[in-house]
C-alpha positions as a Markdown table, in Angstrom:
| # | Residue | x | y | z |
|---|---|---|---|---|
| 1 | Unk | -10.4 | 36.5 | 6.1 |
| 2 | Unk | -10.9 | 37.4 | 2.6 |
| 3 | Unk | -8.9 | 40.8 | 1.5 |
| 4 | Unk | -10.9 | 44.1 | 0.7 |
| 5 | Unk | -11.8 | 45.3 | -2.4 |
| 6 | Unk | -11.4 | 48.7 | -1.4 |
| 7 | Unk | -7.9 | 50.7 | -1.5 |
| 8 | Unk | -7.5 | 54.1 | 1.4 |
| 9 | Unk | -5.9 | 57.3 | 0.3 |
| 10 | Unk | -2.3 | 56.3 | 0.7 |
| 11 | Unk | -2.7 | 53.3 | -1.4 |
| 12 | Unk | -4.2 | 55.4 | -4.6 |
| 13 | Unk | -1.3 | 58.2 | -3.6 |
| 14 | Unk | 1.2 | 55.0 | -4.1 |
| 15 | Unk | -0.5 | 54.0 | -7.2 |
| 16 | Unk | -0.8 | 57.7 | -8.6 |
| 17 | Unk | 2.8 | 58.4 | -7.2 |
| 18 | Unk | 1.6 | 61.5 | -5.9 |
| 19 | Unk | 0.8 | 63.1 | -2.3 |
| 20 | Unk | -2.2 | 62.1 | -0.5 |
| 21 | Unk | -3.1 | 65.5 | -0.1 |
| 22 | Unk | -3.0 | 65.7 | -4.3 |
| 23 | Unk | -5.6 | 62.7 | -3.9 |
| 24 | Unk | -7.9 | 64.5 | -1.1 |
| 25 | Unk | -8.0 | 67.5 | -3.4 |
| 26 | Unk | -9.1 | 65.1 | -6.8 |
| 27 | Unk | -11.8 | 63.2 | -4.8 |
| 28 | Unk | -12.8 | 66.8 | -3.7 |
| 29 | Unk | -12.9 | 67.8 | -6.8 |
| 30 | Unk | -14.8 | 64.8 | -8.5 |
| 31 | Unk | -11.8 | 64.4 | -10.4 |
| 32 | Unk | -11.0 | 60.7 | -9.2 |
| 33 | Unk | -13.3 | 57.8 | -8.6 |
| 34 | Unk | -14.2 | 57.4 | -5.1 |
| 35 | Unk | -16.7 | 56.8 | -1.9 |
| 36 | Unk | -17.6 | 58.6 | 0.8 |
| 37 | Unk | -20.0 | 56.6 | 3.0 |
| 38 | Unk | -22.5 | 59.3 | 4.9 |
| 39 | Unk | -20.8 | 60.0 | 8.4 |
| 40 | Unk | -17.3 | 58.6 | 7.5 |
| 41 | Unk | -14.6 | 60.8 | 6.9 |
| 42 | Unk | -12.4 | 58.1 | 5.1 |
| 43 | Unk | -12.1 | 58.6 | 1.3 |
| 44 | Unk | -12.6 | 54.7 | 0.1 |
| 45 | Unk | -11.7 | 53.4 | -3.9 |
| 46 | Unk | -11.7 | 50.6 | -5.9 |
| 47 | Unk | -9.1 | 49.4 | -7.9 |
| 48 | Unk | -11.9 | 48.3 | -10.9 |
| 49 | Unk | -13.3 | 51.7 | -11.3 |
| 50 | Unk | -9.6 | 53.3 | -11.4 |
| 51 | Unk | -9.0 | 51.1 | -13.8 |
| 52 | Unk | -12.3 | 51.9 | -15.9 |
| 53 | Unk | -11.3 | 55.7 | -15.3 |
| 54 | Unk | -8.0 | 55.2 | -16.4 |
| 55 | Unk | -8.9 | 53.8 | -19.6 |
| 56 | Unk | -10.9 | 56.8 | -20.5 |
| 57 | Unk | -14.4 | 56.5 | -18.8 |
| 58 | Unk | -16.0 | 59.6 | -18.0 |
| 59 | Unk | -17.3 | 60.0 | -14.7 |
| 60 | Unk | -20.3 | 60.2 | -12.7 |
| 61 | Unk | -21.5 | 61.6 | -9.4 |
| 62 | Unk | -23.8 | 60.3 | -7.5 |
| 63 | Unk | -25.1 | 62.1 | -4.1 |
| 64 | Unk | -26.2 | 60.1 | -1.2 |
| 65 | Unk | -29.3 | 61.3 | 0.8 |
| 66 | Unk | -27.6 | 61.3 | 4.3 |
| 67 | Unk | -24.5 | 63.0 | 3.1 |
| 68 | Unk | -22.2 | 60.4 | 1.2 |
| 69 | Unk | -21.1 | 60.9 | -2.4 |
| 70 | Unk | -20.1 | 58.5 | -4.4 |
| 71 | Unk | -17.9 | 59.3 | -8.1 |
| 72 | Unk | -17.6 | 56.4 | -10.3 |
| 73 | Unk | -17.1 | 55.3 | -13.8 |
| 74 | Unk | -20.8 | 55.6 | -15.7 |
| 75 | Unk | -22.6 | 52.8 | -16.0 |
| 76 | Unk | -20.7 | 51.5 | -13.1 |
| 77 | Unk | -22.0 | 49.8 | -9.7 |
């Protein structure tokens, strides 16, 4: 079983050293790079785009037709 390339809430609240609450409110906000897969409620990130975002790239916002969102690093996939 190979391990995920995605971290949850509490792991980017851990890595932040803040509340997951604080993190809820920045993905919210469009203020931290995320996914939010249409009909899911879970907040999902990866650990390559926080990276990107905390070496200065700007963000980018990207609406799914069924509801999702998705915020990520420009030029990013």
């Amino acid at each position: 079983m190979t391990a995920s390339p995605f971290l949850f809430v509490e792991d980017v609240a851990e890595r932040e050293r803040c509340s997951t609450r604080t993190i809820h409110e920045r993905a919210r906000l469009g203020e931290i790079p995320h996914l939010k897969r249409p009909g899911s409620r879970r907040l999902l990130f990866r650990e390559d785009w926080l990276a990107a975002y905390d070496d200065g790239a700007q963000l980018e916002v990207v609406d799914q037709p069924r509801g999702g969102r998705i915020v990520r690093p420009k030029g990013r996939r």
